[in-house]
KEPAMAR-513620 format. One record per residue: residue number from 0; x, y, z of N, C-alpha, C, O, CB in turn. Coordinates in steps of 0.02 Angstrom, whole numbers. Atoms other than C-alpha are relative to their C-alpha. Glycine has a CB too. Layout:
BEGIN
ATOM resi n.east n.north   n.up ca.east ca.north  ca.up c.east c.north   c.up o.east o.north   o.up cb.east cb.north  cb.up
ATOM  NUM      X       Y      Z       X        Y      Z      X       Y      Z      X       Y      Z       X        Y      Z
...
END
This chain:
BEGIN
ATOM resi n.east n.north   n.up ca.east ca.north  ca.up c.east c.north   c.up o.east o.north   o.up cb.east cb.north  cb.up
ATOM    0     43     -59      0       0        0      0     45      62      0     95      66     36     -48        0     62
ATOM    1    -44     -79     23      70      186    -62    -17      26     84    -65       7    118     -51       69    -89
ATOM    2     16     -30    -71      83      285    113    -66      55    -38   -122      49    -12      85       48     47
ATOM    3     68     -27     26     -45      410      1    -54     -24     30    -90       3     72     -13      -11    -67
ATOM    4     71      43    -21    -171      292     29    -15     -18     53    -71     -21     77     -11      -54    -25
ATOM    5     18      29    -85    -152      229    192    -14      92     27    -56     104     70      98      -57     58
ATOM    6     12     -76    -36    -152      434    235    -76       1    -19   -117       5     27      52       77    -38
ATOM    7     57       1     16    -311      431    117    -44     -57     54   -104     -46     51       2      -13    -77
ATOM    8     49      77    -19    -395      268    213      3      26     87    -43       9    125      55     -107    -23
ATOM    9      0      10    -74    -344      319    393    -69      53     21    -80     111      5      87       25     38
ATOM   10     46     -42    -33    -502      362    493      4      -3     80     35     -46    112     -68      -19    -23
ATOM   11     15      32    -86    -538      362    676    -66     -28     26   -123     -10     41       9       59     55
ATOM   12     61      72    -27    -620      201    727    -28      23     72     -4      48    123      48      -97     16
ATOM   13     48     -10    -62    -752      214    841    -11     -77     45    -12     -90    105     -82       30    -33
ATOM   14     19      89    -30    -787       18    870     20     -49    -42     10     -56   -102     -82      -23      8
ATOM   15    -37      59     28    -704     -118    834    -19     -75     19    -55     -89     67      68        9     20
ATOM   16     46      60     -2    -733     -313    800     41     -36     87     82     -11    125      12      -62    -92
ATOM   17    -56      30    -42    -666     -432    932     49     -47      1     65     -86     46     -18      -15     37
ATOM   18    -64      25     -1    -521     -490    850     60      21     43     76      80     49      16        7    -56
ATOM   19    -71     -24    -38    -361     -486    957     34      18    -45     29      -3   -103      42      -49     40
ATOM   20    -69     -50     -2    -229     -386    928     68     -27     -1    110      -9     40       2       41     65
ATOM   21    -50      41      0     -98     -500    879    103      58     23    127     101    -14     -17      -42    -95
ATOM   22    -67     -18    -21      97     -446    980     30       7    -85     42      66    -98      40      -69     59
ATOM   23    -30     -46     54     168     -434    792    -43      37    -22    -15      90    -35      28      -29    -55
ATOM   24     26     -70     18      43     -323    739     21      55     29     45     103     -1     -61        5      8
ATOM   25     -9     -52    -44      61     -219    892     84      17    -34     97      67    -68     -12      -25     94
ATOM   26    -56     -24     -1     252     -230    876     29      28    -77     85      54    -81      39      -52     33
ATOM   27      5     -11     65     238     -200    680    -18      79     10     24     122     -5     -55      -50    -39
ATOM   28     24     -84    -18     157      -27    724     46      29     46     66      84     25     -77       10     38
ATOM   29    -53     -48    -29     278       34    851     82     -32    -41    121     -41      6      -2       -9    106
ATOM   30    -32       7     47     411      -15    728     -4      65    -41     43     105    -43     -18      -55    -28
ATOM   31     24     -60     67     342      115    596      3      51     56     50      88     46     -93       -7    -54
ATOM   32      0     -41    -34     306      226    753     82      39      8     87     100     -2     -32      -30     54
ATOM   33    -37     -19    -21     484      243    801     51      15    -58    110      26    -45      10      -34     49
ATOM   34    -35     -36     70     552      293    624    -22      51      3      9      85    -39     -12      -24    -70
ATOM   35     33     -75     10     457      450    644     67      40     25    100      29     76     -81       19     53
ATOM   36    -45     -75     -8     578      611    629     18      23     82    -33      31    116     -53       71    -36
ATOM   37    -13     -21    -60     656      663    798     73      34    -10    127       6    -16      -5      -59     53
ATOM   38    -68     -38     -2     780      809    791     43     -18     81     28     -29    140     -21       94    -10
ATOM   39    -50      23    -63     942      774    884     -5     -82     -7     48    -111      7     -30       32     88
ATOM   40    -22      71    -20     890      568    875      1       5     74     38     -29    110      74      -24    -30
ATOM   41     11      21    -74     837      595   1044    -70     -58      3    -84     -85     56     -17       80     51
ATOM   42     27      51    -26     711      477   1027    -53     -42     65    -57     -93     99      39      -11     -3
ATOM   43     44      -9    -89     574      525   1160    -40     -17     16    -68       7     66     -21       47     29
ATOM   44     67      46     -4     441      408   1141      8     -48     35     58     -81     26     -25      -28    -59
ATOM   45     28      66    -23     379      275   1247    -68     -34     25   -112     -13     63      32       -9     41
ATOM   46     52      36     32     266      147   1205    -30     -44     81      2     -82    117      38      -56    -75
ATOM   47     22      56    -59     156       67   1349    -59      -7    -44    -93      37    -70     -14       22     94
ATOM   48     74      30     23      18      -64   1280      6     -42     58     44     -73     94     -14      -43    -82
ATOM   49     52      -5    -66    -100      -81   1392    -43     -93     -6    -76    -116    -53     -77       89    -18
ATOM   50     55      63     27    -179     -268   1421    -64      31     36    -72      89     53      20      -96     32
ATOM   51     58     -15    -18    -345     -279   1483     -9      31     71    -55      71     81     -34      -55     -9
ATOM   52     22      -7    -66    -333     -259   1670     31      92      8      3     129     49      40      -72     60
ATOM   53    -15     -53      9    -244      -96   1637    -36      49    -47    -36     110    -47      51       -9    -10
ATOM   54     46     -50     57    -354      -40   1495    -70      13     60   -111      58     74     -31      -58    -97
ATOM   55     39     -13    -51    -450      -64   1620    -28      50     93    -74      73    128      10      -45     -2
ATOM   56    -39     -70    -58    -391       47   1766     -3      60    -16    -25     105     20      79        2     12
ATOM   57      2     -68     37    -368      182   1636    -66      12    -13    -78      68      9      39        3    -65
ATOM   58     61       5    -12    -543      165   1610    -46      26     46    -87      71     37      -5      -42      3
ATOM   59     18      -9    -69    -595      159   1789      7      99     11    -39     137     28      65      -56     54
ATOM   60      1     -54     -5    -504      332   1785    -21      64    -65    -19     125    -69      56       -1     25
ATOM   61     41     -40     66    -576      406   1632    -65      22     18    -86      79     26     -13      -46    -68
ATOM   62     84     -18    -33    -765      372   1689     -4      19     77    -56      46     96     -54      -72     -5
ATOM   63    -13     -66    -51    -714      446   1854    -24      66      1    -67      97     31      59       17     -1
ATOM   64     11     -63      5    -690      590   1789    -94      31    -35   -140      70    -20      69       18    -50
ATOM   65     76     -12     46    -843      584   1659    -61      -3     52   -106      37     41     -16      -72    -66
ATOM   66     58       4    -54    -969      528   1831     12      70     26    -38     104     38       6      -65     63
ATOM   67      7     -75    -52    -920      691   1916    -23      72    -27    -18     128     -3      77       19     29
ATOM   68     24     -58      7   -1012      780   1786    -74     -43     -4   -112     -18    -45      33       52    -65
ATOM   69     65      16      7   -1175      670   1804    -40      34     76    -22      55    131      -3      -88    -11
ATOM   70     43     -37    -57   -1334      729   1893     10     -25     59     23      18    102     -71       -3     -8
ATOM   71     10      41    -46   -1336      591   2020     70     -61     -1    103     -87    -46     -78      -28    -15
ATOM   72    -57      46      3   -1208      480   2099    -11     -74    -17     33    -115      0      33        3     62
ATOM   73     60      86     16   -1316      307   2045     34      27    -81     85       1   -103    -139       -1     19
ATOM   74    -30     -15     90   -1278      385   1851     77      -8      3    110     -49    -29     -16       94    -38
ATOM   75    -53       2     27   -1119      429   1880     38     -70     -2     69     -92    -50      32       48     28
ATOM   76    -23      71      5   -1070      254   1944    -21     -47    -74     17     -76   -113     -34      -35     66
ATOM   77     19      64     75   -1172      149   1794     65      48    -80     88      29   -134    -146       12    -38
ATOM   78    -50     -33     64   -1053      287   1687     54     -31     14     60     -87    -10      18       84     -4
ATOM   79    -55      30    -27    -894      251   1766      5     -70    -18     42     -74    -68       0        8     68
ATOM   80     -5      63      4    -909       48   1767     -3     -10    -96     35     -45   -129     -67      -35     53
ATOM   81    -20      24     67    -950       57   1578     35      18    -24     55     -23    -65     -27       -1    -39
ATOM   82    -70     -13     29    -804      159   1524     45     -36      0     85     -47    -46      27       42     20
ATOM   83    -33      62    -29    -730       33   1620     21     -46    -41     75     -55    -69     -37      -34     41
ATOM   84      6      39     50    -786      -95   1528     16      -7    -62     49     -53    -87     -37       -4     -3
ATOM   85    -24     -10     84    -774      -36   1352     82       4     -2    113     -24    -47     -34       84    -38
ATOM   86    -66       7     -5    -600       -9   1399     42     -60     -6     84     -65    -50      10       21     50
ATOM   87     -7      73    -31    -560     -179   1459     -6     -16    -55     49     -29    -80     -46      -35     54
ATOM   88     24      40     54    -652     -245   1301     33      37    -60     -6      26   -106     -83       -5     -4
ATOM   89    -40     -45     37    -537     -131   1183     57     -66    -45     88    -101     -6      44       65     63
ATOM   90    -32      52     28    -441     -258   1063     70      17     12    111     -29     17     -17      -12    -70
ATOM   91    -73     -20    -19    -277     -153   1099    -15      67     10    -66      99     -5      61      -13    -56
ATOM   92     17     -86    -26    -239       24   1174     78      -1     17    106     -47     47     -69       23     83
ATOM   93    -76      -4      5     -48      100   1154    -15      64     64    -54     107     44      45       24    -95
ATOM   94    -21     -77    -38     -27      248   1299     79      16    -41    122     -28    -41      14      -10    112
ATOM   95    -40     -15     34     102      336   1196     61      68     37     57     111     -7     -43       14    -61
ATOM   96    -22     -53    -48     214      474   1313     74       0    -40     97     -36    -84      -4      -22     95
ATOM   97    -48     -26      7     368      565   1306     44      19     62     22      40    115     -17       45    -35
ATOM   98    -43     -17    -42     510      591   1397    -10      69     19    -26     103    -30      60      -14    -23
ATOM   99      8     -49    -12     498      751   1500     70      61     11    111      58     57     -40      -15     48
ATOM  100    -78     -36    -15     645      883   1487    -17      59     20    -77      71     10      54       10    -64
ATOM  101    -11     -57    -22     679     1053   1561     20      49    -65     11     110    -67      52       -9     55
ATOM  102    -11     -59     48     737     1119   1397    -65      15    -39    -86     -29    -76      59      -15    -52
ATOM  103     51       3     41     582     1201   1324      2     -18    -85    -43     -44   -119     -25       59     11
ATOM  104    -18      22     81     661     1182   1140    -17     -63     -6    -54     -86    -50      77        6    -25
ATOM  105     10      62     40     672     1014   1154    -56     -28     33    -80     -76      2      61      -49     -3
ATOM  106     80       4    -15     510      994   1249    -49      -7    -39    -92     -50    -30     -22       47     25
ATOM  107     23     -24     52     437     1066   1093     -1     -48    -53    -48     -71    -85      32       54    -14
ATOM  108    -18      48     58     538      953    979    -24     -84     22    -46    -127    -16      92        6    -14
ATOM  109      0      68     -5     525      798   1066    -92     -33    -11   -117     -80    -41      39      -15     82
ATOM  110     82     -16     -1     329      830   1095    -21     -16    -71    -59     -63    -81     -21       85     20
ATOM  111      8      17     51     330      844    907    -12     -67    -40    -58     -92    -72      35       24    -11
ATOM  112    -34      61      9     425      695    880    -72     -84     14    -93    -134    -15      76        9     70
ATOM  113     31      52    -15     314      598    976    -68      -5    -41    -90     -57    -65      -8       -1     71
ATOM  114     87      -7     32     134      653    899     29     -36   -100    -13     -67   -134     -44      137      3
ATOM  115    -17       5     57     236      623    721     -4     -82      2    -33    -119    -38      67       40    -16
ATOM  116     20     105     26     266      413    777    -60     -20     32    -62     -77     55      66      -75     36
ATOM  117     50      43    -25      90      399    842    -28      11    -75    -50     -40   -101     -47       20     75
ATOM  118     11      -9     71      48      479    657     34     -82    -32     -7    -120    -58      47       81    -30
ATOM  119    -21      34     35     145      350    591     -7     -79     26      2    -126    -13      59       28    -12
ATOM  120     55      59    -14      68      203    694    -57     -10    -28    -75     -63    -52     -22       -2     57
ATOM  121     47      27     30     -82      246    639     -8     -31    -78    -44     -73   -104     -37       41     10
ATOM  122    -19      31     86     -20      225    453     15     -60    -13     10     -89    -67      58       27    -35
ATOM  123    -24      70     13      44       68    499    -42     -53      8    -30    -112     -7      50      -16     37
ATOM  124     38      46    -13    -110        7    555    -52     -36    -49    -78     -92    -53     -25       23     45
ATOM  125     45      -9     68    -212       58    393     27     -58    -27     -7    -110    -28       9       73    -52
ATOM  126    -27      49     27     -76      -45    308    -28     -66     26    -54    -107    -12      66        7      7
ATOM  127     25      77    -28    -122     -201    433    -61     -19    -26    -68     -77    -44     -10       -7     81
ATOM  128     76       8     38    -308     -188    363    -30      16     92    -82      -6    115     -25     -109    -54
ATOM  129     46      -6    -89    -336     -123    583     -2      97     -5     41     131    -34      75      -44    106
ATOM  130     27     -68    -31    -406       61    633     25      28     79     41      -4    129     -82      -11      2
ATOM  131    -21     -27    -67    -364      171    770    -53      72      4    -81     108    -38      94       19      3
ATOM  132     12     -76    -22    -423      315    876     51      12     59     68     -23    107     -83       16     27
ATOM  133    -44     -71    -21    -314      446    939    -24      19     54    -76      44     32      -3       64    -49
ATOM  134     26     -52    -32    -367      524   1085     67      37     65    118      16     91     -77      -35     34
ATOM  135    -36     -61    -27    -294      669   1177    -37      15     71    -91     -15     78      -5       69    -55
ATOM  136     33     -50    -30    -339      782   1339     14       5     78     68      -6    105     -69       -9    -15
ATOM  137    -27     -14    -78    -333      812   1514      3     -49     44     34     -33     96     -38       45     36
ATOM  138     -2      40    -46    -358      646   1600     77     -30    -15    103     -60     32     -65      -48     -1
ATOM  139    -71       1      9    -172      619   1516     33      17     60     64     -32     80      22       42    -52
ATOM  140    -21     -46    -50    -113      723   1658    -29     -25     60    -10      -4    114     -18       71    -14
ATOM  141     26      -3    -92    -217      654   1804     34     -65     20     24    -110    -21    -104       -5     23
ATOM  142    -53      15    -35     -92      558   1911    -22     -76     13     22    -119     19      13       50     64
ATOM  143     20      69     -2    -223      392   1930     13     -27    -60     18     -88    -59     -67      -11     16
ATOM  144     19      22     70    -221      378   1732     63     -16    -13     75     -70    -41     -34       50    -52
ATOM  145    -83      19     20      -9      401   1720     -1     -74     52     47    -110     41      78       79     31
ATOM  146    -37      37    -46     -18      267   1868    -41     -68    -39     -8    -118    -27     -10       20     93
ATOM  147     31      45     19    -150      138   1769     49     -24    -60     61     -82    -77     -72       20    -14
ATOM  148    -33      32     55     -39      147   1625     74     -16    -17    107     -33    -66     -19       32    -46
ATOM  149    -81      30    -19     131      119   1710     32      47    -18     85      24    -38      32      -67    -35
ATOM  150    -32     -61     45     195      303   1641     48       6     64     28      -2    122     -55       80    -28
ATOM  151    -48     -12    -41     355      334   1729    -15      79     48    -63     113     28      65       -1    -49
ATOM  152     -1     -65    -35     369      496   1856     34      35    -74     -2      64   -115      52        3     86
ATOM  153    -41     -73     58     495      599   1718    -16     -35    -63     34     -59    -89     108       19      5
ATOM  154     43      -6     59     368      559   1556    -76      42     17   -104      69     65     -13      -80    -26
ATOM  155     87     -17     28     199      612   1509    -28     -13    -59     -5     -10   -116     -17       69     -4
ATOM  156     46      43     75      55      534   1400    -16      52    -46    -43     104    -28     -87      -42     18
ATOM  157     22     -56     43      35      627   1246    -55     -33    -37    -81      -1    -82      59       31    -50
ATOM  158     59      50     54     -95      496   1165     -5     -79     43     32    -117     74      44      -19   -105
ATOM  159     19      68     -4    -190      353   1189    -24     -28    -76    -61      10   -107     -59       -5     55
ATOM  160     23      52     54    -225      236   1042    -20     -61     -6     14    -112     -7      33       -7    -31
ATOM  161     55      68      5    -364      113   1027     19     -36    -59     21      -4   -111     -86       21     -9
ATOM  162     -1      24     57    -328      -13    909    -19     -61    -14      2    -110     17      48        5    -18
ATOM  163     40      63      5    -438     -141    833    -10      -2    -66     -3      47   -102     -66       -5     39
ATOM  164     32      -1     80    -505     -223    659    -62      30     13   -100       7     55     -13      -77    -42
ATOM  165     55     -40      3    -637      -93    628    -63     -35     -8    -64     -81    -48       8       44    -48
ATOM  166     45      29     25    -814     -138    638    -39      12    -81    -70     -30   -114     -36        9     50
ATOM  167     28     -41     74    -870      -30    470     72      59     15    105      69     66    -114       49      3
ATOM  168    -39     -49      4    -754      116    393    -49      62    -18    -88      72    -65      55      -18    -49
ATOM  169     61     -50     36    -839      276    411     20      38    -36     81      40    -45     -41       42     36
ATOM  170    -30     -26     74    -835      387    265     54      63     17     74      79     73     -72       32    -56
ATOM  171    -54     -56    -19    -717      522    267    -33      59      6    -79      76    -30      57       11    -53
ATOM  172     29     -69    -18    -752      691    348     20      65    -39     77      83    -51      17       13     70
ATOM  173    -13     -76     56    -770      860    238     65      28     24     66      48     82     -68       73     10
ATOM  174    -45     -54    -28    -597      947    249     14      50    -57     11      42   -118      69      -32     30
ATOM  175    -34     -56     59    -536     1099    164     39     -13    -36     48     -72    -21      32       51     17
ATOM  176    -55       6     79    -417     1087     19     58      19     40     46      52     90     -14       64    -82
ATOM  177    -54     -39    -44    -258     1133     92     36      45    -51     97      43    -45      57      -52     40
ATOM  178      6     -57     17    -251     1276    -24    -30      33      4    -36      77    -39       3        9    -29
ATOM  179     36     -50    -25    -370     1354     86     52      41     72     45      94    101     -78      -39     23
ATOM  180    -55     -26    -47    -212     1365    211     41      14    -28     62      60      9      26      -34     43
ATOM  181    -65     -22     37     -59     1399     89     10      47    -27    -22      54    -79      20      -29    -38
ATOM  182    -49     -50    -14      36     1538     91     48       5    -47     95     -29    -28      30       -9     60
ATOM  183    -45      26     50     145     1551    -79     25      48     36    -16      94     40      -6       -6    -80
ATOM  184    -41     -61    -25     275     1675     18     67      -1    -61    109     -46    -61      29      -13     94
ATOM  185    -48     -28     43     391     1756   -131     70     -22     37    125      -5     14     -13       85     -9
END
């Protein structure tokens, strides 16, 4: 497969079948991951896949957070337990982090670096004929979620990635031309 196409084909899977997640697949994708561009060859990625009892934990602290915006604590619990769950039941899930440095430059760069080989996981997955979702945001940062997914004290999660054979591929979402962003500068 042309990387074109796998760029063209990659969507973000919502649900997936319940095929496992075969260890060379996984290790086939952080393979491709860790070719991604890193100025200096510092090399600031690290890869935690998550089995179930941990997808599971991370979970636990995901719908945590999500119950503490329900009306009632009876909701928020039936929320919580199924995040849980769906978690748990996840065919694979990469926590993806970065080494943490004091130099903001390479903070910047390495940060880069890293979002560039989860880009390039997901390309690798297209290739496998498996789907991913990406997700980002603040429970990254909450201190139960670095501890569910084994993240060292001096890293931080920059991504999680779900990865499973997709149940359906959904169609591709309207984007702009990207000569609605370019800039011919003389």
């Amino acid at each position: 497969m042309r990387a074109s196409e796998a760029i063209r084909q990659r969507r973000s899977i919502k649900r997936f079948t319940e095929r496992v997640i075969t260890r060379e697949e996984i290790e086939t994708m952080l393979t491709a991951a860790a070719l991604a561009p890193n100025h200096r060859l510092t090399q600031p990625w690290r890869f935690y896949v998550l089995g179930p009892e941990a997808r599971f934990a991370y979970g636990m602290v995901l719908g945590e957070r999500k119950a503490r915006k329900q009306p009632s604590a009876e909701s928020g619990r039936v929320l919580r337990d199924a995040v849980a769950q769906e978690h748990r039941a996840l065919p694979g899930m990469i926590a993806v982090a970065v080494v943490n440095t004091d130099d903001p430059e390479r903070r910047e760069e390495d940060y880069a670096a890293a979002m560039m080989a989860v880009q390039n996981l997901a390309l690798a997955a297209v290739e496998l004929g498996l789907g991913t979702h990406i997700k980002t945001g603040a429970v990254m940062s909450d201190p139960a979620a670095r501890k569910a997914a084994c993240v060292r004290d001096d890293e931080r999660i920059v991504a999680i990635v779900n990865v499973g054979e997709p149940v359906e591929l959904p169609p591709p979402k309207v984007r702009e031309a990207a000569a609605a962003f370019t800039m011919w500068v003389p």
